[in-house]
C-alpha positions in Angstrom: 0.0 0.0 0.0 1.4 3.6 -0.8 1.4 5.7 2.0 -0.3 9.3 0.6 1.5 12.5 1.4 -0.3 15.9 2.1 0.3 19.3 0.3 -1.3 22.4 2.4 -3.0 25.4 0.5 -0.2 27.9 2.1 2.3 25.4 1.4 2.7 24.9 -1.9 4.7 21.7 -3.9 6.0 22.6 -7.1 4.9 20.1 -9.3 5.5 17.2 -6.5 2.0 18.4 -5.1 0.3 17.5 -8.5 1.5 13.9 -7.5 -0.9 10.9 -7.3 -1.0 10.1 -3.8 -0.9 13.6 -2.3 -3.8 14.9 -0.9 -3.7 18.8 -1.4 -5.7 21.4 0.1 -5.9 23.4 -3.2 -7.7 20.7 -5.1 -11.8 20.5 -5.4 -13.5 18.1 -6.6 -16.1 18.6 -9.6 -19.1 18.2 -7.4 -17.6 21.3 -5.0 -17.3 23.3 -8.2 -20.7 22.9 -8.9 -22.3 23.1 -5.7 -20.6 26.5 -5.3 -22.1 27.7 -9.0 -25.1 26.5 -8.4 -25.4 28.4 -4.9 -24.2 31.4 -6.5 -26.6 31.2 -9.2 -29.8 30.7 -6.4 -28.0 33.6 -4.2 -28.4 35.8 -7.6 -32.0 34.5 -8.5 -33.3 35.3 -5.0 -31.4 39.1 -5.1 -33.1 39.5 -8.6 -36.5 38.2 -7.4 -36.2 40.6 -4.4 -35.2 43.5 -6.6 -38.5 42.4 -8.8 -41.0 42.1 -5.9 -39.8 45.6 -4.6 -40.2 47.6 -8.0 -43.7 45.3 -8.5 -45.1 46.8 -5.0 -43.9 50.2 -5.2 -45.6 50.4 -8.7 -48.8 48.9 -7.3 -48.8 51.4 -4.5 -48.1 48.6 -1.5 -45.3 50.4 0.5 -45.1 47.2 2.6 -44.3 45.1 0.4 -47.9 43.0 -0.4 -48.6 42.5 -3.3 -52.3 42.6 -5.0 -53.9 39.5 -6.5 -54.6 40.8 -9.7 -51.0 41.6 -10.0 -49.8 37.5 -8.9 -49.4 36.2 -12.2 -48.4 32.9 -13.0 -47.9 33.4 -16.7 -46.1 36.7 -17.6 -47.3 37.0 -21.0 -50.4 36.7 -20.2 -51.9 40.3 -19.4 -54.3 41.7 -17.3 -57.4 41.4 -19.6 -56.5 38.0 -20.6 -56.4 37.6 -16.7 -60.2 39.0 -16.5 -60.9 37.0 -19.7 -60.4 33.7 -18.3 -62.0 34.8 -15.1 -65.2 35.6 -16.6 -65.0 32.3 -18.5 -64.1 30.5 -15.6 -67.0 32.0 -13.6 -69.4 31.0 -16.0 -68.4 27.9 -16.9 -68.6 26.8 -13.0 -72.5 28.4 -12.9 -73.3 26.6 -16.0 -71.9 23.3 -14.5 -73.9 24.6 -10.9 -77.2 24.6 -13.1 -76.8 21.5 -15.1 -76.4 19.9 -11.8 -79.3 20.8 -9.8 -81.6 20.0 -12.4 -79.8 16.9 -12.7 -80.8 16.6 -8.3 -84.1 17.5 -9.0 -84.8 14.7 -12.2 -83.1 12.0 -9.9 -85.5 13.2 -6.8 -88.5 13.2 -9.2 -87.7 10.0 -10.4 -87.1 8.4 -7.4 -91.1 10.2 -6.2 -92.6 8.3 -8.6 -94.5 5.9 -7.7 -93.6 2.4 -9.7 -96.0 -0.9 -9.6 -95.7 -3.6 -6.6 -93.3 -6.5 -7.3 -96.1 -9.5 -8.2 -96.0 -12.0 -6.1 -96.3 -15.1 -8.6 -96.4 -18.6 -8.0 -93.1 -20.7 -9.7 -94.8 -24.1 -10.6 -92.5 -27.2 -9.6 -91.8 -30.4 -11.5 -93.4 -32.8 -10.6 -91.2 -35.5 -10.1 -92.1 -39.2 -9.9 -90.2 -40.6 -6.3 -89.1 -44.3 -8.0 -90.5 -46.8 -6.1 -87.1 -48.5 -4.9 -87.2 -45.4 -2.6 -89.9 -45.7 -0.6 
């Protein structure tokens, strides 16, 4: 087994450092790298998104910082009278489907109120079977 040596970030190895069984304090792995991009990106996202929230409310008039509900869009091409658009259809679609299902309460109540015929009580004839005499 090959023992490993150690190289230390203030203490740099010429070339010997870049070795195969040192272990230096200056070298990151791929997966570091990317964790620390992909924080930095999140870190900017989250300073942009606050920077957007704070223009969005000041334009809207909300000093503190709430924003209205006509402003919360989920679709950012999609405009305000789109937004009312879809609303109104929305809202009428649900009454239309509110309507079509109370008369559809009140034909299942009616036919459930009318009054249907007695079950007949009927005789079922049975075979007459001859008992074979060896029975008895």
């Amino acid at each position: 087994m090959v023992p490993f040596q150690e190289e230390l970030a203030s203490n740099t190895l010429i070339l010997t450092g870049a070795g195969d069984h040192y272990i230096s304090g200056k070298r990151r792995s791929y997966a570091e790298l990317e964790r620390e991009r992909t924080v930095k990106a999140l870190e900017a996202l989250h300073a942009e998104e606050a920077a957007h929230e704070a223009d969005e409310s000041h334009e809207n008039g909300h000093a503190n910082g709430a924003v209205n509900a006509t402003t919360t869009i989920a679709l950012p091409w999609v405009g305000e009278q789109e937004i009312t658009t879809i609303a109104q259809a929305g809202l009428g679609l649900g009454v239309v489907g509110f309507v079509f299902g109370f008369i559809a309460l009140i034909v299942a109540i009616g036919a459930c109120m009318t009054k249907t015929q007695k079950p007949r009580s009927q005789e079922i004839p049975v075979r007459n079977l001859d008992v074979p005499k060896s029975a008895v």
